[in-house]
C-alpha positions in Angstrom: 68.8 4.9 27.9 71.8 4.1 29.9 70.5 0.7 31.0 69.4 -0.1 27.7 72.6 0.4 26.7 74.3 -1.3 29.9 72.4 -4.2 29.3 72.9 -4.8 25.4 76.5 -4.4 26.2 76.6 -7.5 28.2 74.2 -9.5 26.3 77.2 -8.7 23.7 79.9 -10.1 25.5 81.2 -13.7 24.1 81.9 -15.3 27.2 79.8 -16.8 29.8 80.7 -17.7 33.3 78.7 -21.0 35.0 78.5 -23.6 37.5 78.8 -27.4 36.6 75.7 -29.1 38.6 76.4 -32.8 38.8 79.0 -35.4 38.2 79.0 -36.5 34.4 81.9 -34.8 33.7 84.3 -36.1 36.2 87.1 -36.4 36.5 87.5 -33.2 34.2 84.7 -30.7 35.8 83.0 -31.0 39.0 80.1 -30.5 40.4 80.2 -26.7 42.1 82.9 -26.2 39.8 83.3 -22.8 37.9 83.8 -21.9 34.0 83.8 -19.8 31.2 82.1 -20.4 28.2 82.5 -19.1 24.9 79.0 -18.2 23.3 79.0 -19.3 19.6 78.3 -17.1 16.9 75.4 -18.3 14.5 77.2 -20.9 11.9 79.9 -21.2 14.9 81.6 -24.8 14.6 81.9 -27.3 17.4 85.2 -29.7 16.9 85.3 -33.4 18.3 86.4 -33.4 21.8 84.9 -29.7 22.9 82.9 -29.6 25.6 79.7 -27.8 25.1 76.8 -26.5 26.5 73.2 -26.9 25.3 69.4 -26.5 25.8 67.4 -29.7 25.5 63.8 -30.4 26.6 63.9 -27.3 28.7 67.7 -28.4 30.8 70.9 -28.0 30.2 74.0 -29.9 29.7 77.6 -30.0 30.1 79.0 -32.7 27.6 81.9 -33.5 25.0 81.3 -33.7 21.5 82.2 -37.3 20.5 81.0 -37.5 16.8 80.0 -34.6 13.8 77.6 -34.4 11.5 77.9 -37.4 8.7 80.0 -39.6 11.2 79.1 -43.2 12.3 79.2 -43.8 16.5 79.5 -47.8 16.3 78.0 -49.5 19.9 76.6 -52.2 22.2 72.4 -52.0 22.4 72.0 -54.5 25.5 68.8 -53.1 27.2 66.3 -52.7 26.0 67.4 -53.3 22.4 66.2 -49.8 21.3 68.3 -48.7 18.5 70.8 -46.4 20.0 74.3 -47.8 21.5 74.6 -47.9 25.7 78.0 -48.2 25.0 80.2 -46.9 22.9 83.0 -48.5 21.3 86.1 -47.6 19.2 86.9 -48.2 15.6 89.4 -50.8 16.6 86.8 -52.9 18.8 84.8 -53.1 16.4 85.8 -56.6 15.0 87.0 -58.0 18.6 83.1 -57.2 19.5 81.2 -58.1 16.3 82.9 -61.6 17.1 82.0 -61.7 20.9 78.7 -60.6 20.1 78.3 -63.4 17.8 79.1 -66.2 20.4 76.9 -64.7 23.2 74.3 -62.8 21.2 72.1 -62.5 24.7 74.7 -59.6 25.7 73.4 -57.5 23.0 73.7 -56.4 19.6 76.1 -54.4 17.9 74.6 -51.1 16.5 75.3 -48.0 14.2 73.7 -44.8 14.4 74.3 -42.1 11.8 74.8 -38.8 13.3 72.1 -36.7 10.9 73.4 -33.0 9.1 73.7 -30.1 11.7 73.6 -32.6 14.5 76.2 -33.8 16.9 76.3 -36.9 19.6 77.6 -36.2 23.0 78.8 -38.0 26.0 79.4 -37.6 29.3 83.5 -37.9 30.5 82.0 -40.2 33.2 79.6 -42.5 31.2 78.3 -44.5 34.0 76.9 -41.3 35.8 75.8 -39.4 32.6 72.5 -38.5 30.6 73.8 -38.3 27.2 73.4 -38.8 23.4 73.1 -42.4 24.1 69.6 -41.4 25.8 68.8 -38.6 24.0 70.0 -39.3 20.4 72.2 -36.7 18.4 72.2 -32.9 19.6 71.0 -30.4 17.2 73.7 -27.9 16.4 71.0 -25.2 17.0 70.8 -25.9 20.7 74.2 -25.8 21.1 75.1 -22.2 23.4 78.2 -22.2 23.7 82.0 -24.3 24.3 83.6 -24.6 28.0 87.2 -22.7 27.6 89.4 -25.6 28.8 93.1 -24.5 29.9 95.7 -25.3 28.2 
C-alpha cells in the first residue's frame, strides 16, 4: 500500500525534470542540458513563444510554440514544393517577398498554412538544425506534455 501510494504521489507532482538531446534549440538549450517542465493540466493553455514538450510518431520534442490555433504561419516552399513553408517569414516580409518571389519564381513560392483548432506549429530556435512543424505540420494540442520552465 505504501508504494502504491509512494508512487501515485509522484505521478502527481507537476513538474518534470529532463535532458535536452540534440541541438535544435540552440543557442537557448543544449544538448546534455537539464530542465524542469511543467506538466499541463487537461485544457492547460500553451502561449506563443513557450517552449514545449510533446509526443509525436513515438519521439519526443523540445520546441517553441510559434503560432495558435486559428493563426496564419506565412512562408517560402522551395523544395519540393509540398505545401508547407521551409521557411518562415514575418508579417512585415511578407510584401518585400511576395515581390521577389515574383521576379525569380524558380526560388519558390510563397505559402500559407492555417494552423487547424486545438493545434499548434512549432519550431526549432535553431531552424537549420531542427525537425519541426515545417516537416511535421501543426502539433496537436493533445500531444502536448508539458512547458520547459525558462528563468526569468
Amino acid at each position: 500500500m505504501g508504494i502504491v501510494c509512494l508512487v501515485a504521489g509522484i505521478w502527481a507532482i507537476p513538474v518534470r525534470p529532463g535532458v535536452v538531446l540534440g541541438e535544435s534549440m540552440a543557442p537557448s538549450f543544449h544538448n546534455g542540458q537539464l530542465f524542469l517542465m511543467s506538466r499541463l493540466t487537461r485544457g492547460g493553455r500553451v502561449a506563443r513563444g513557450d517552449v514545449v514538450v510533446f509526443d509525436l510518431n513515438g519521439e519526443t520534442f523540445i520546441k517553441r510554440v510559434f503560432a495558435l490555433p486559428g493563426e496564419a504561419v506565412w512562408g517560402i516552399d522551395w523544395a519540393p514544393l509540398d505545401g508547407r513553408p521551409d521557411y518562415l517569414l514575418g508579417s512585415n516580409e511578407i510584401p518585400r517577398m511576395r515581390a521577389f518571389l515574383r521576379r525569380h519564381p524558380s526560388v519558390g513560392k510563397l505559402v500559407q498554412l492555417q494552423v487547424p483548432a486545438d493545434h499548434v506549429f512549432v519550431v526549432g530556435d535553431a531552424a537549420g538544425k531542427s525537425v519541426d512543424s515545417r516537416q511535421f505540420g501543426p502539433v496537436p494540442r493533445e500531444a502536448i506534455r508539458g512547458r520547459l520552465m525558462l528563468p526569468s
